[in-house]
N, C-alpha and C positions, 0 to 999 in steps of 0.2 A: 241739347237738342229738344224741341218741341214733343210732345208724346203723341203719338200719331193713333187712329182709331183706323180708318180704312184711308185705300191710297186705291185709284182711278187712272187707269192710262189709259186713251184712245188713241189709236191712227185712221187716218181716213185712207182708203183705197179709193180706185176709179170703181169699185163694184159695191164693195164691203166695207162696212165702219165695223173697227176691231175694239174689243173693250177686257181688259184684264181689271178687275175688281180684288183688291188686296184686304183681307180683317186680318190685322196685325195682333189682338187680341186672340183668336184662335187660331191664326197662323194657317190661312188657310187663303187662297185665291179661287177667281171664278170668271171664266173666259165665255164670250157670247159672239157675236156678230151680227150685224143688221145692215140692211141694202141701203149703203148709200144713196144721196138724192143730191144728182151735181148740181140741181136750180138753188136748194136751200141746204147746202150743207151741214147749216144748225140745226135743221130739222130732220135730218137724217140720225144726228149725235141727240136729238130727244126721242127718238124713237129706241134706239137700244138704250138709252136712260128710263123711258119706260118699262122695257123689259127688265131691266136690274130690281127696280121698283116693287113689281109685282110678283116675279117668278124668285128673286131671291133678296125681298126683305130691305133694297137698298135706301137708308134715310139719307137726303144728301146733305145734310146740313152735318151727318156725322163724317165726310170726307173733306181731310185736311190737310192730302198732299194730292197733286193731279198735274197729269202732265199730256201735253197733247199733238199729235205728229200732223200735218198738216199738209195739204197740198194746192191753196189757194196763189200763192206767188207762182205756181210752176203750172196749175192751167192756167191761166191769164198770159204767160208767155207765150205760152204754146198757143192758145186760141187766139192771142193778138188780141186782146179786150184790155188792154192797159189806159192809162193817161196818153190825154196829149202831149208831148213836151218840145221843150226847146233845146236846144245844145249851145254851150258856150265854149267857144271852143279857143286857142291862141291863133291868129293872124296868123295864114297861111295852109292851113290846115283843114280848112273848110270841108274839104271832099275825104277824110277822113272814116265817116263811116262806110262810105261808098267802095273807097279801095281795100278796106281794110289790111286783109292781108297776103292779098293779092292770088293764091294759093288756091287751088279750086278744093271743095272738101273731100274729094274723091278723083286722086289726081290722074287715076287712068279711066276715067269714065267724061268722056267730052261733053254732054249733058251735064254734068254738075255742075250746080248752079252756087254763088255767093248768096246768103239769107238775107232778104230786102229789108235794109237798115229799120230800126223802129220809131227813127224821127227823120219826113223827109227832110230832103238839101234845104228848103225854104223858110224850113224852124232852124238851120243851125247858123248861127253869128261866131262870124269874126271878131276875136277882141283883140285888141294892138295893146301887148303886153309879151315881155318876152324874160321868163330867167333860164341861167345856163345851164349846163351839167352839173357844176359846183354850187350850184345853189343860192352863187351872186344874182342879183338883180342886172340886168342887158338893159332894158326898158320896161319905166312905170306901167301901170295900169293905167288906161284913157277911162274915163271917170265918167268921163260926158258920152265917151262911146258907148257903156256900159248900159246907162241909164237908157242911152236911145233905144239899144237892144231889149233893153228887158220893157220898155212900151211897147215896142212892135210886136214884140212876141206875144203881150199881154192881149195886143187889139187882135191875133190870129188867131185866139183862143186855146192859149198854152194853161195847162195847169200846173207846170213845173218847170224848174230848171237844172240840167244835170250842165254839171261844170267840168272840163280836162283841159290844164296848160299843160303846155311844156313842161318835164322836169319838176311839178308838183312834186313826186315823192321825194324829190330833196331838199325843197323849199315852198311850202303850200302858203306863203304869206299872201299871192299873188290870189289864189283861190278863196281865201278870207278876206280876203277885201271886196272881192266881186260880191260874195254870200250880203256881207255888210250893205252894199249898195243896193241889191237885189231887194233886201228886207226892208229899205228904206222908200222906194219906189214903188214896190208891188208883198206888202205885207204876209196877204193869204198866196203869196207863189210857195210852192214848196220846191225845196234846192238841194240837192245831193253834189256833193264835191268826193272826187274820185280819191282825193289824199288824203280822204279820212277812210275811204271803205279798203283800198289798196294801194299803201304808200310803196310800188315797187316801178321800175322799170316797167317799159313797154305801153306805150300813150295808147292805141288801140284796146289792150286789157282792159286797162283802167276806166276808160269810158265806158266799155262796154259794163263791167261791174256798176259806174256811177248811175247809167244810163236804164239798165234794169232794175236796180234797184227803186228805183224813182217810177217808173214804167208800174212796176207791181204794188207798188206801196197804199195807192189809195183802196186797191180792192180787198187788200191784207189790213187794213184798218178798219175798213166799213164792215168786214165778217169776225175779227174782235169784237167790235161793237155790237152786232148782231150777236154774239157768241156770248159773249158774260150776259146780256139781257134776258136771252134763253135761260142759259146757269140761274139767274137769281127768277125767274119764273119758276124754276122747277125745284127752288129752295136750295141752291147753294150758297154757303158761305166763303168760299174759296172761289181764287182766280187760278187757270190751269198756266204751267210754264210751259215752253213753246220746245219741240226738239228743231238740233240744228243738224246742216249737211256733215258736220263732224262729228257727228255719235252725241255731242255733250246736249245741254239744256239751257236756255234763260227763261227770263220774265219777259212777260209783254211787252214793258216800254222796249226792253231791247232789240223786242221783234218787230217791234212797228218801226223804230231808228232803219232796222238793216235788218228786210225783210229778206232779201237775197241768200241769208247765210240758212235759209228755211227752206231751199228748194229741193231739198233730196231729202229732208227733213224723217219719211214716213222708211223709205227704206236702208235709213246710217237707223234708225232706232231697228229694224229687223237685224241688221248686223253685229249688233252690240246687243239683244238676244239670244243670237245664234251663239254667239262667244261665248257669253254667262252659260248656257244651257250643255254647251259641248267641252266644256274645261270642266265640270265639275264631272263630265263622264268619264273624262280623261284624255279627251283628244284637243289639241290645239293647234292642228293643220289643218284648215279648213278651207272648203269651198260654200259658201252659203250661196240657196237657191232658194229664192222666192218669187214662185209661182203665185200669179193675182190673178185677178179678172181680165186684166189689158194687159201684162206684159209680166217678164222673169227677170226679177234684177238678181245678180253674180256678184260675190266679191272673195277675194281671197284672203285668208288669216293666216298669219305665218307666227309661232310660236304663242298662241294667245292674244296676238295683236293686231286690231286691222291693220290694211294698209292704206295711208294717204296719198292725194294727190291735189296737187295746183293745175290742173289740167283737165278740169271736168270740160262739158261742153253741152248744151241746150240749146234747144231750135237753133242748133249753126253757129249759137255764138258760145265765146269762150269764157266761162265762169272762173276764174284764178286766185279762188278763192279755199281754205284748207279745208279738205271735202273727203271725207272714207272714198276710197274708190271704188265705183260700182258702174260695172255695165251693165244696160236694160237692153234685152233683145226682143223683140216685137211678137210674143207669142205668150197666150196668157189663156186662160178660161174662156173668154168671151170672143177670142180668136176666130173671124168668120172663116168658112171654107168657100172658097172659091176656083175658077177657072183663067186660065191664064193663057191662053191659045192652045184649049188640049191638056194643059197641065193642070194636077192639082196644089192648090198653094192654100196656106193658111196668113193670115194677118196680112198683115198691121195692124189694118183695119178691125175694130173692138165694137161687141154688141153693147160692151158698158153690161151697168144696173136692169136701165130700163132703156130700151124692150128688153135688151140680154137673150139669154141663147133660148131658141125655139122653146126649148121644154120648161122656161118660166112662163110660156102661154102668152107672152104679147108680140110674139113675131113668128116670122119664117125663118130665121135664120140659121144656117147649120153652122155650127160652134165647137170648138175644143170640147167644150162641156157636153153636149151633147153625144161626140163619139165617145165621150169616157161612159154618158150611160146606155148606150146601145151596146157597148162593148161589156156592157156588166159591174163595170167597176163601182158604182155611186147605188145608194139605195134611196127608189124613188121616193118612197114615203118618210127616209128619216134626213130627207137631206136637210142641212142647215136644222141640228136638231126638231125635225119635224116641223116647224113653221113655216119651210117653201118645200112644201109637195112638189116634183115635178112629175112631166107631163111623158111620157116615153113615147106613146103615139105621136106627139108634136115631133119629136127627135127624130124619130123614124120615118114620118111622111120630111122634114127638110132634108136629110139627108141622103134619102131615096130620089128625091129632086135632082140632086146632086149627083148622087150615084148612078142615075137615068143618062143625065150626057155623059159621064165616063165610062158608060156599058160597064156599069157593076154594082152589084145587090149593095143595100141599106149597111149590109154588118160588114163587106167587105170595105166599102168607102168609106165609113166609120174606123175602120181598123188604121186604112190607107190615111184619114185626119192624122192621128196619132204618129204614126210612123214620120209625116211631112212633120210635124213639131219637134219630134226629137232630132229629127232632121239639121232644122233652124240652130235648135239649141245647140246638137253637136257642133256645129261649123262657127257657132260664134265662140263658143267654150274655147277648141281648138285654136282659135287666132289667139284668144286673149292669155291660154297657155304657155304658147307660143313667144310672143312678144314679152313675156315677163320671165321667160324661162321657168314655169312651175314644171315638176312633174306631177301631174296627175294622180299619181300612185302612191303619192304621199299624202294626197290629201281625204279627208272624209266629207263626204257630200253631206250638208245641212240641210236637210228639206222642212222647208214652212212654208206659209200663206197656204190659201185653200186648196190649191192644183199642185204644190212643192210634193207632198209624201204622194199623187199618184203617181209621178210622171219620174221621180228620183232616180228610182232604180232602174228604171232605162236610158238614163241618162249616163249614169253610174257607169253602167255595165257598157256603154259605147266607151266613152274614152279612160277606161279600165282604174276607175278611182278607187283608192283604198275600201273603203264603206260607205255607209248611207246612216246617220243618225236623223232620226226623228222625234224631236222631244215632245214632251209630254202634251201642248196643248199648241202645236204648229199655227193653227190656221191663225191664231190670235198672239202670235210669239211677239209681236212688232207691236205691238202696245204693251206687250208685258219687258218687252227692249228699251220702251219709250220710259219705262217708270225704274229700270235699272241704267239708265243715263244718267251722268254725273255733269254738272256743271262745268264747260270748257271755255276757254278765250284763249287767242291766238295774239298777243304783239309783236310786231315786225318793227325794225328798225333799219332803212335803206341804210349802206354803207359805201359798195362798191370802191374800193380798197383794195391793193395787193393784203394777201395773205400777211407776208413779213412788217408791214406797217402797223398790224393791228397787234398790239403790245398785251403783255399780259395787265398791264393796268388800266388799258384803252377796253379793252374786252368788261373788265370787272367791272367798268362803268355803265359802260353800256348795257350791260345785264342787268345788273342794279335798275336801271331806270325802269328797261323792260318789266320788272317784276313789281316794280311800283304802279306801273300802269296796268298789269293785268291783276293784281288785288287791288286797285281802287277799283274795277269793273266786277269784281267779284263781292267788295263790300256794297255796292250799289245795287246789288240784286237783291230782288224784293222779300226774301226767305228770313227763316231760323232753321230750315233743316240742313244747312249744310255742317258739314263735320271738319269745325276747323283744326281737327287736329288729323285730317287726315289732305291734307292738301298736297299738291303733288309740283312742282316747277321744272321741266327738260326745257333744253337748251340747245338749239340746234342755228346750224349755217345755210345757208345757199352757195354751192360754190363750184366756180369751172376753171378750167386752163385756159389761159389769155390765148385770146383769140374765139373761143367755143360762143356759141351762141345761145346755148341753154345751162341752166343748172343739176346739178342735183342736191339735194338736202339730207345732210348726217348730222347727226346729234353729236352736242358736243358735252363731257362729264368732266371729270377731273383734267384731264389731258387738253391744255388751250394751244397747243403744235396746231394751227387751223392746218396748216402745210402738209404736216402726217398723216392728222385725221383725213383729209380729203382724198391723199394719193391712197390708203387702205379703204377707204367706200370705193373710189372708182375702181379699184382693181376689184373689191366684193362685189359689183353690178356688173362690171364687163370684164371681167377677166385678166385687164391688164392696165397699168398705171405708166405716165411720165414721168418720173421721177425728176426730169432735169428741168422739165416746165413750170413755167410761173403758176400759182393759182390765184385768184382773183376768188373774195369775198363781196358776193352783191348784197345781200340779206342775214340782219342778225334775228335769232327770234326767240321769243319765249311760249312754253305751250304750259298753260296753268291748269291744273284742275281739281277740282273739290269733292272730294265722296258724298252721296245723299243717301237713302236710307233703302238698304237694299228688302229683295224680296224674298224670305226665309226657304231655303232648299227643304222639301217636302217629301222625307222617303216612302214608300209605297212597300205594303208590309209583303213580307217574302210568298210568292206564288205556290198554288198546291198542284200546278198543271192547269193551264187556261184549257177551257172548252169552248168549241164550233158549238156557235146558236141552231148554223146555218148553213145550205151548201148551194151556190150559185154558178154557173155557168158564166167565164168571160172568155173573152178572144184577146189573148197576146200575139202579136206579129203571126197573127195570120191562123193561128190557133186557136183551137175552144180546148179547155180545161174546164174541169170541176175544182172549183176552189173555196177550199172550208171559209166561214162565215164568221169574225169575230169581232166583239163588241171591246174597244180600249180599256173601258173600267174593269174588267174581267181579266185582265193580266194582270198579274204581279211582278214583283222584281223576282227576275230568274227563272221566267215563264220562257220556255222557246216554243216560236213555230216555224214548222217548216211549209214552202210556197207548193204549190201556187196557194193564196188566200188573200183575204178582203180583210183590213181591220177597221173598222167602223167606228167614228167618235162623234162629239156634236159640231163640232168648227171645221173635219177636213175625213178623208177616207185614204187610208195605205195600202196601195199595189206592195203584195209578197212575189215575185215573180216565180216561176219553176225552177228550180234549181236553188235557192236561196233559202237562208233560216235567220229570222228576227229574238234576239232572245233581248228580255228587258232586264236594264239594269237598277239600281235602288232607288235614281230617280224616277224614273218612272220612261226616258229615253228608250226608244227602238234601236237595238242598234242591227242594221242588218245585213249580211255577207252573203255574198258570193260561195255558194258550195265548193268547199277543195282551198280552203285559203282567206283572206282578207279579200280577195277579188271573186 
């Protein structure tokens, strides 16, 4: 392996660019943040480049691992600023994206609405071309149809072509041949074929996958290019590798192929953070909670291990792609407060960077952030280690606004923001509890990003979760998550099979091949720091009872009974099994992954009794307390404090609540409890 001198991880937020700076030589890291800028995003990531520069010594020509979490494919969806495209679709199918799945997305609310497809009826072509379920050929490809299609599309001002037959994922010959023809007729069209991005079942997925991917792809290429010009402007020798929606990592080309697998990209690197950060404290039930500028993403960790899912889903449509699970619930920092016929509500709607909440001085707007500093919690002068002064007077004149039409003082409807957020937060927690059957009470709440350590332990303490860890440099954990990301690739192989068909020397083959195709995608990555001797291959199925309509996915080890293995997970998720029912094999798969060069655990020399700088007045639900003042460097391992208190850092500020005591362990982690117990 390479010898590495410093190592750089950035994630970009909707507010915040996060930067973890690694000197592997002293064994030391350094965590900052800087105000995003969503017109020039590169120009946001030179600006806390700057800062590294000046405030701590950064040569960048000496950085020679860098990894970078991204969120350009996933606005572009959301904001509908994509390519034009066409669809090619198989005869008969035309209205395809229009019907989708016929399902309203909120099926007891008669207003909910289907998401208006991203290429209208007018771009999508019928192709007369039909294979079966087995993968035979029905009817060639019309050649001459093809051609017509991709002129007309060309003369409507298509920049691309996303391709779904029938049955691709069992036979994509049909879909290679259109690409073939495409490139022959219209050169500079660019073409995504759904059976290379998801060879599964279900022709609506699949399109939707080829469809976006194609949609985001130009604007995800033109901000690379932007991107490395910056880099070598500001003297780097290195190109940064991209984080994916699965926790793992590639290289550019790979991002630019399948920019898709990038869309969750900033918050699977928070997750796979939180993980590294809370295992070595000793806990590995977890709930990670990362509070941002625009929203709180959740996910839950069960034994040291995310959990996955094929089932994510963006602006309405369905991503089916192998993706950490994570739900974002609409409430974050920059949370406007507003009025709802008499009610007070917080979000969706986000103040962002800029203007952002009142008290950064370019608006009126009352904000999450704002009732956190009328309520005392944030210190105006050192917010964002002292380079954004905020404005308290601004806070107080919007919130007083506010507080005017719901006949109640500044500090109580500042209290009242807070309360309506953990609100939100509680009721989405709760469902997702719910539906996965977690208990709560097993798990330790994670708190990161900038709002994660104020807002934890009221969140905590609603739906009664074990504890509250806070590690050592939260607000910036998801960039220092992004640079403990290992390289990952996923190969699927459709099958759809009974169980009993698939032999144990049908299995051995198929596995084989799979692990051949995800290390040639692993020798193809553009590195030397992977550690081939630490490479990792799980083996897992898709599988239901004949008839079912969905799957679930269990790993398969030594044991190839698919039949056993499948009746013991479904009885592990739902409590009870078939036994005398068939199982059906849709999906065989391999999950590959390569270790990269981690970031050295940094113990914190043992505390002599941490001391208050400082003593400040907040309001907790409805109350003022006096709560001592403490600066994070000033702890040491095995410091406790007991709440009400502030602890104060450069990147984020932690609510001690009353009743509560934080004591730090060698990492340097908060961990904080509930008086009388773990709760």
């Amino acid at each position: 392996m390479a010898e590495l001198k410093y190592r750089l991880g950035i994630d970009i937020g909707g507010t915040f660019t996060d930067f973890t700076l690694v000197d592997n030589h002293e064994g030391t890291s350094t965590g900052i943040k800087s105000p995003t800028n969503p017109e020039h995003i590169e120009e946001g990531i030179r600006a806390g480049i700057k800062i590294l520069k000046s405030e701590y010594g950064l040569e960048p020509s000496q950085v020679s691992y860098f990894v970078h979490g991204m969120t350009i494919g996933l606005n572009t969806l959301l904001q509908r600023r994509g390519s034009k495209l066409a669809f090619f679709v198989t005869k008969g199918f035309k209205d395809m994206l229009n019907l989708q799945r016929l399902r309203p997305p909120v099926p007891f609310n008669i207003n909910s609405r289907l998401p208006e497809p991203l290429i209208r009826r007018d771009m999508v072509f019928e192709i007369d071309e039909r294979t079966m379920a087995d993968g035979s050929e029905y009817a060639p490809v019309d050649e001459e149809g093809v051609r017509a299609a991709v002129r007309k599309a060309v003369r409507n001002g298509a920049e691309g072509v996303a391709v779904c037959f029938l049955h691709s994922y069992k036979n994509n010959a049909h879909e290679k041949a259109v690409l073939d023809i495409i490139k022959s007729e219209a050169p500079d069209l660019s073409v995504s074929l759904s059976s290379e991005l998801l060879a599964q079942i279900r022709e609506y997925e699949r399109a939707c996958v080829a469809i976006i991917n194609l949609y985001i792809q130009k604007n995800v290429k033109t901000y690379f290019e932007d991107m490395k010009r910056m880099l070598a402007e500001e003297g780097f020798d290195t190109v940064p590798f991209i984080t994916q929606s699965n926790g793992g990592i590639m290289d550019i080309p790979s991002a630019t192929a399948a920019p898709i697998k990038t869309l969750f990209s900033g918050p699977a690197a928070g997750v796979i953070g939180a993980v590294r950060a809370s295992v070595i404290s000793g806990e590995e039930n977890l709930l990670t909670f990362d509070v941002g500028g625009t929203s709180t993403d959740v996910s839950v960790v069960r034994a040291g291990e995310p959990t996955y899912t094929e089932d994510s889903e963006l602006a309405g449509f369905p991503i089916n792609l192998p993706t950490i699970d994570i739900a974002s619930i609409g409430a974050g920092g920059g949370s406007i407060g507003w009025l709802d016929k008499g009610l007070l509500r917080l979000g969706p709607e986000s103040a962002g960077s800029y203007p952002g909440p009142a008290c950064y001085g370019h608006s009126e707007l009352p904000t999450l952030t704002d009732a956190f500093l009328l309520s005392g919690y944030l210190n105006a002068e050192g917010f964002a280690a002292g380079r954004m002064p905020l404005d308290i007077s601004r806070s107080y004149d919007a919130i007083k606004k506010l507080g005017d039409e719901l006949g109640s003082g500044a500090e109580e409807t500042a209290g009242q923001m807070i309360q309506v957020a953990i609100a939100n937060m509680y009721v989405e927690l709760s469902g997702i509890m719910e539906r996965n059957g977690y208990d709560p009470r097993e798990l330790s709440v994670v708190a990161y990003g900038g709002g994660g350590p104020v807002t934890a332990s009221l969140v905590a303490e609603e739906i009664h979760a074990k504890n509250v860890l806070v590690p050592y440099r939260p607000g910036t954990l998801c960039s220092l998550g992004a640079l403990t990301a290992d390289f990952i690739y996923d190969a699927i192989a459709p099958v759809h099979k009974r169980a009993e068909e698939l032999t144990e020397d049908k299995l051995k083959e198929i596995f084989a091949s799979l692990k051949e195709e995800a290390t040639d995608w692993l020798k193809a990555q553009d590195t030397d720091v992977i550690d081939t001797e630490n490479i990792k291959v799980t083996y897992l199925a898709d599988g239901r009872y004949h008839g079912q309509a969905y799957e679930i996915q269990f790993e398969i080890s030594d044991n190839l009974d698919l039949t056993d293995l499948f009746h013991k997970n479904h009885e592990l998720l739902y409590g009870h099994s078939e036994k005398q029912a068939k199982v059906e094999i849709i999906n065989l798969r391999a999950h590959i992954s390569a270790l990269t060069p981690k970031v050295p655990n940094v113990e914190l020399k043992q505390g002599t009794g941490a001391k208050p700088y400082s003593v400040r007045d907040i309001l907790v639900k409805g109350r003022k307390y006096k709560a001592d003042i403490y600066r994070r460097e000033d702890i040491g391992a095995g410091d406790k404090i007991a709440g009400p208190a502030i602890i104060e850092q450069a990147d984020t500020t932690i609510l001690l609540l009353p009743g509560w005591t934080g004591i730090s362990d060698k990492y340097g982690t908060l961990i904080l409890k509930q008086d009388g117990g773990d709760r």
